[in-house]
C-alpha positions in Angstrom: -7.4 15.2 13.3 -6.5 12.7 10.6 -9.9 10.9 10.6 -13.0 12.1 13.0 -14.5 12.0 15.9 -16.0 8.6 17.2 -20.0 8.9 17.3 -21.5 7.9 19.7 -23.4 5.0 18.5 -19.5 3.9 17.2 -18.4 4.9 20.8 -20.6 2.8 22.1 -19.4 -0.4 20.3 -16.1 -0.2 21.5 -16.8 1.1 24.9 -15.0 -2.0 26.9 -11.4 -0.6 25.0 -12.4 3.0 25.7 -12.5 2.6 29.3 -9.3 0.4 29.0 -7.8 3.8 27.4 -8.7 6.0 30.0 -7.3 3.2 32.5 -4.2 3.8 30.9 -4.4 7.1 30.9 -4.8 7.0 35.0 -7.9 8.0 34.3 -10.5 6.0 36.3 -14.6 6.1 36.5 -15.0 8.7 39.0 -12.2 10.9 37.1 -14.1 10.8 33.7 -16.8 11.9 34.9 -15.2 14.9 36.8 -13.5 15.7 33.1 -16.8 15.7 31.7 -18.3 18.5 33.7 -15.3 20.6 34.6 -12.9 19.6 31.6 -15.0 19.5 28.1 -11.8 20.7 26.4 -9.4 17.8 28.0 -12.5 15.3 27.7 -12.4 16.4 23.7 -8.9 15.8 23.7 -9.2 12.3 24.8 -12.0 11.6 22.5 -9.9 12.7 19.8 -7.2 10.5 20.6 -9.2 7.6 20.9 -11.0 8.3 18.2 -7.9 8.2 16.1 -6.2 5.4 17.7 -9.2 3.3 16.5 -9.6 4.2 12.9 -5.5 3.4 12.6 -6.4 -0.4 13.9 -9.5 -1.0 11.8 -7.9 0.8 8.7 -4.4 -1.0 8.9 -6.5 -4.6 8.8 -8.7 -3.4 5.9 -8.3 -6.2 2.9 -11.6 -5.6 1.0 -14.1 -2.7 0.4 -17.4 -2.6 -1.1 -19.5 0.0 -2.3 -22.7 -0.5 -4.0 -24.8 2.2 -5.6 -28.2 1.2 -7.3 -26.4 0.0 -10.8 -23.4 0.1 -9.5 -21.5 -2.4 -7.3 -17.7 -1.9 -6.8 -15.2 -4.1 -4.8 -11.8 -3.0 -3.9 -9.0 -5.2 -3.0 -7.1 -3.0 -1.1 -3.0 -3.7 -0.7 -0.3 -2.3 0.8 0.7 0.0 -1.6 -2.0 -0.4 -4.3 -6.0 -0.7 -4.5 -7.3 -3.3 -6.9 -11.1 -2.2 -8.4 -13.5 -5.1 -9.7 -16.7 -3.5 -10.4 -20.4 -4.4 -12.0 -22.4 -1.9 -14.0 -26.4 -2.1 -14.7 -26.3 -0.3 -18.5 -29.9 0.4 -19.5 -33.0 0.7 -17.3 -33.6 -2.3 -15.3 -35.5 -3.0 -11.9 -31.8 -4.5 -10.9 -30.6 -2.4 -7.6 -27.6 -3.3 -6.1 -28.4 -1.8 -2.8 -31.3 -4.2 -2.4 -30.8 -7.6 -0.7 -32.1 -9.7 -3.5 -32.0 -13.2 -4.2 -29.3 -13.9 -7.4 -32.0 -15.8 -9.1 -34.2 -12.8 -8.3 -31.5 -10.4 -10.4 -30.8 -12.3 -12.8 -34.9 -12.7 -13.7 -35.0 -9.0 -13.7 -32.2 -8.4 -15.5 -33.2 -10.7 -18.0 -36.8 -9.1 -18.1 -35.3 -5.6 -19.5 -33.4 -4.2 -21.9 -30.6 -3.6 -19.8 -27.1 -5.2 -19.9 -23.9 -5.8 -17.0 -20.7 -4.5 -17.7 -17.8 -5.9 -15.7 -14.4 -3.6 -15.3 -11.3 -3.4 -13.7 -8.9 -0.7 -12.1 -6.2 -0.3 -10.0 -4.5 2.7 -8.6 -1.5 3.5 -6.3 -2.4 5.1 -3.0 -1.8 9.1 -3.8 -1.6 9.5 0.2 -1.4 7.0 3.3 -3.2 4.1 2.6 -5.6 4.7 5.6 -6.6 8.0 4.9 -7.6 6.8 1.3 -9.5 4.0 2.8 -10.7 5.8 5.7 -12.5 8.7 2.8 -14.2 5.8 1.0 -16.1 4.5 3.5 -16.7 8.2 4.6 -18.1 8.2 1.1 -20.3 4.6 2.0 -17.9 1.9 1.4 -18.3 -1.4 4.0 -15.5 -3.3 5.1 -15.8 -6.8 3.4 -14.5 -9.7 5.7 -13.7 -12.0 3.1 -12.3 -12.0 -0.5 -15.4 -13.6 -2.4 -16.9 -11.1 -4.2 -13.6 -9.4 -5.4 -12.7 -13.2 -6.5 -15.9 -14.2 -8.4 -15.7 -10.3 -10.3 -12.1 -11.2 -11.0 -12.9 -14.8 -12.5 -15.5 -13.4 -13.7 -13.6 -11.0 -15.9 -10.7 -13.3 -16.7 -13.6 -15.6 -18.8 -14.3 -12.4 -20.8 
């Protein structure tokens, strides 16, 4: 397989196309569930297929990335053939954590409270295999899909002023 398997919980959320799959596959309700309990292998098959079919759609719309570690937040515009990386770095001890939901005002208090500093940086890289399978290992590593362009944008002001 190129990606993985579907769980279930992921299954789940995209059930209405999944049984729209199996209807083009001529496989109706009743069908499915003879697969299930006399075909595991087939059944596996399918879910495979599916499974992959799915990731290719999400992945191919993928514009932003974000992955946030406790003093570490990174933000990855992600082109066609390159990925753009705008990332913020607690230096020092701090009570800052980026995996929190905190209010800004919050972070900045706390920040200002220790002896700790942010660094801003930049990177960019060309894709070193298919675009989706690069994107599709990041979140795999706990990247989120970002639906808009804000965050990259304020980083990249941000580190234009510098």
């Amino acid at each position: 397989m190129k990606y993985r398997r579907l769980r279930p919980d992921e299954l789940e959320e995209v059930r209405s196309q999944f049984v729209r799959f199996l209807a083009i596959q001529g496989i109706p309700a009743q069908e499915w569930a003879r697969l299930k309990a006399e075909e595991p292998e087939r059944v596996d098959a399918l879910l495979d297929q599916f499974s992959e079919i799915v990731f290719d759609e999400v992945l191919k719309e993928v514009q932003y990335l974000e992955h946030r570690s406790s003093a570490d937040l990174k933000v990855f515009r992600c082109g066609k053939q390159k990925m753009e990386l705008m990332g913020l770095r607690v230096a020092g001890e701090s009570d800052l954590d980026f995996t929190r939901d905190q209010d800004p005002k919050a972070m900045i208090r706390m920040l200002a409270e220790s002896d700790a500093r942010l660094q801003l940086y930049a990177a960019e890289k060309n894709y070193g295999k298919a675009r989706e399978l690069e994107l599709f290992e990041l979140m795999e590593s706990g990247a989120r899909i970002l639906r808009d362009s804000s965050l990259f944008d304020t980083l990249y002001q941000l580190r234009k002023e510098d």
